[in-house]
Structure formats: structure tokens, C-alpha cells
C-alpha positions as CSV (number, residue, x, y, z in Angstrom):
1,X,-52.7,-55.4,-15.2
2,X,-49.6,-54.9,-13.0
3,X,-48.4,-51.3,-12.6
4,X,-44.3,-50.9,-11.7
5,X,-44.3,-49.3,-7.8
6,X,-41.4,-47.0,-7.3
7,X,-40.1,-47.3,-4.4
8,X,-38.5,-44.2,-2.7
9,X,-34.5,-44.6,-2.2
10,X,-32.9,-44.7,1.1
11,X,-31.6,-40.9,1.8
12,X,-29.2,-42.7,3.9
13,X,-27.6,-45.1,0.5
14,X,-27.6,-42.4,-2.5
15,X,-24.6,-41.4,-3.9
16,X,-23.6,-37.9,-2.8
17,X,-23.2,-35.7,-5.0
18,X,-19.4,-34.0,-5.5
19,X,-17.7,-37.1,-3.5
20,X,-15.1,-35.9,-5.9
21,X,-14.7,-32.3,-4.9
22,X,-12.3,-31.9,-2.6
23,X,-9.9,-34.3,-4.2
24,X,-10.0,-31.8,-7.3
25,X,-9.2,-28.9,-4.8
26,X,-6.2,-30.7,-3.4
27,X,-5.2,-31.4,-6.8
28,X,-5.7,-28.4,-8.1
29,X,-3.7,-26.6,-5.5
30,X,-0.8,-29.1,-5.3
31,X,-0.4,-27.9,-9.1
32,X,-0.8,-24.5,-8.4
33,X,1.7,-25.0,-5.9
34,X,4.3,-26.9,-7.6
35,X,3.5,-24.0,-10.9
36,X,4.5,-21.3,-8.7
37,X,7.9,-23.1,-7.5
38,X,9.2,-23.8,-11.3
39,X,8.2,-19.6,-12.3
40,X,10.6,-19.2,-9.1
41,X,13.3,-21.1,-9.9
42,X,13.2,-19.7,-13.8
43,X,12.8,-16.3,-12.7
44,X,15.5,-16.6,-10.5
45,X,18.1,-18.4,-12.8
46,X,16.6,-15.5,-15.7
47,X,18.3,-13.1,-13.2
48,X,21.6,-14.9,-12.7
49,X,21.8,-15.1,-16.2
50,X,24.5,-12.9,-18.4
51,X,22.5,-10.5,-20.6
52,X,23.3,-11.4,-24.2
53,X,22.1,-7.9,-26.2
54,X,21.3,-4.5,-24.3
55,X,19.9,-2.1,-26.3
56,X,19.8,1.5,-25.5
57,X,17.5,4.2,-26.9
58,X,18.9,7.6,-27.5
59,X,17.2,10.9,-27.0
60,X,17.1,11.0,-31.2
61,X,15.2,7.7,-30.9
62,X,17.5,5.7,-32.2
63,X,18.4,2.5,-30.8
64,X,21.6,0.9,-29.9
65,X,23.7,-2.2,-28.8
66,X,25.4,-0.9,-25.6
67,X,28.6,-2.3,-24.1
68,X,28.1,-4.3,-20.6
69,X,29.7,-3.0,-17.6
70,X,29.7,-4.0,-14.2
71,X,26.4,-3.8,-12.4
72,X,28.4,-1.8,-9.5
73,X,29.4,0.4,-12.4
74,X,28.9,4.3,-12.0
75,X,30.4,7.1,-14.1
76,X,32.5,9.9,-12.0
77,X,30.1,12.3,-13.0
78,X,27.1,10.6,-11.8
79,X,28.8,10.2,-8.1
80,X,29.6,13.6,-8.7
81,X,26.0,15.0,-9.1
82,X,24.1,12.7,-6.5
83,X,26.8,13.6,-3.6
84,X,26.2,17.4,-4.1
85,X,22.5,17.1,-4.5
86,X,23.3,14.7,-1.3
87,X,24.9,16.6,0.8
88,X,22.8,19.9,-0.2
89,X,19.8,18.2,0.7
90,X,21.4,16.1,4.0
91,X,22.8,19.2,5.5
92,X,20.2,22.1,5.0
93,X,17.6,22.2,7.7
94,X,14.7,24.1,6.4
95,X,11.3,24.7,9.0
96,X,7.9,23.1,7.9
97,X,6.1,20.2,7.8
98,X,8.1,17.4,8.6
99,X,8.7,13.4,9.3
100,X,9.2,12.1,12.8
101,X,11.3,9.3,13.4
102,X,10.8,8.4,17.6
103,X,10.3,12.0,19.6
104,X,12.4,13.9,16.9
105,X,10.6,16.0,13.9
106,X,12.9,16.3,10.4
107,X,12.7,17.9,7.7
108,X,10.6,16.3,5.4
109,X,13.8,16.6,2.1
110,X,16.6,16.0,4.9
111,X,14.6,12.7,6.1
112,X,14.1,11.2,2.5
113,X,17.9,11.6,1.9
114,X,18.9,10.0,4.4
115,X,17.7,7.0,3.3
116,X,20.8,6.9,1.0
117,X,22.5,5.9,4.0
118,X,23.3,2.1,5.3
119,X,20.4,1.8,7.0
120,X,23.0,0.5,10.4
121,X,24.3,4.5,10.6
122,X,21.6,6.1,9.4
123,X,19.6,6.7,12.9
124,X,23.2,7.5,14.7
125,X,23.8,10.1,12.1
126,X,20.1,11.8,11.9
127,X,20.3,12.5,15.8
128,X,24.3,13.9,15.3
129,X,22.6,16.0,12.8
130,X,19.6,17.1,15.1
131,X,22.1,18.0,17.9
132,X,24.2,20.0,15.7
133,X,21.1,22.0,14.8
């Protein structure tokens, strides 16, 4: 009677397992990459794009088709309020706890406000302010 011997594989000539594996992660990540370019380009043509309906919701909660306007559009009134709050804020230097900017302390309202500022005066004007004070 013959019995079948086994005989051990060579670690050396298996097959390893997951050969595959990093082909699937470049794969997978050329994709991904590719993915994320298209939701860019969408997203940015989205933006470029005319907006067809804008609807507005009243304080009565009732809803509206407004008109478009120019995205540089502001009502006189609105200039109006933000220069006087502005300008309040800008030129009223109250004591307490405040922000630094390089060796000079502000007040913490004054600071935020000037933010409204191009950002290319903004430092020129902050230490005209300090040395008027």
C-alpha cells in the first residue's frame, strides 16, 4: 500500500500573498486624485455661474423671488450704518485688555475694526492712530 508523501513547499517559491496591494493603493489614489480635480473644476465653474432664482425669506416667513444686483452692490443706508459704527469703534480708545500687534498694545474693539481696512494701510494707520493718542 503506497501512502502520498507531502512534501513541504519551498518558502522561497510561494506566492506572496497581496502581490496586488500596492497596485490597488496607486489606483485607488490616482482616482481619488483625479475625483477631487473634477469637484474643483465644477465647484469653481458653479461659482462663475449667473444665479438663475434667488429667493429671499422675509421676517413674516414668507418667501420671495428677489431682483439680482451687482455683487459690489450696497444700499446708502448700509454704508451709512457700518461707517458710523466704523469710525465710532476706529477712533475711541478705551483702557483694558487689549491685542498687540509688534511692541504696541490696542484696544481689543479698535484692533478688530481695523481689519476693515486694505490690509496694505492698515499697519501705517494703527501706529498714526497710537501716536495721536
Amino acid at each position: 500500500m503506497l501512502t502520498k508523501i507531502t512534501i513541504p513547499k519551498n518558502p522561497l517559491q510561494a506566492v506572496e500573498k497581496g502581490k496586488w496591494m500596492p497596485y490597488l493603493i496607486i489606483g485607488l489614489t490616482v482616482l481619488n486624485t483625479g475625483l477631487l480635480f473634477r469637484v474643483g473644476l465644477s465647484s469653481k465653474q458653479a461659482a462663475q455661474r449667473e444665479l438663475s432664482n434667488v429667493f429671499v425669506q422675509l421676517p413674516n416667513n414668507q418667501t420671495v423671488e428677489a431682483k439680482s444686483v451687482d455683487k459690489r452692490h450696497r444700499e446708502t443706508s448700509h454704508i451709512q450704518d457700518f461707517a458710523h459704527k466704523w469710525v465710532s469703534a476706529a477712533f475711541s480708545w478705551s483702557k483694558g485688555e487689549g491685542k498687540t500687534e509688534g511692541k504696541i498694545e490696542y484696544p481689543a474693539q479698535f484692533y478688530d475694526v481695523s481689519y476693515a481696512i486694505d490690509l496694505s494701510y492698515r499697519v501705517g494707520w494703527m501706529e498714526s492712530i497710537h501716536k495721536k493718542v
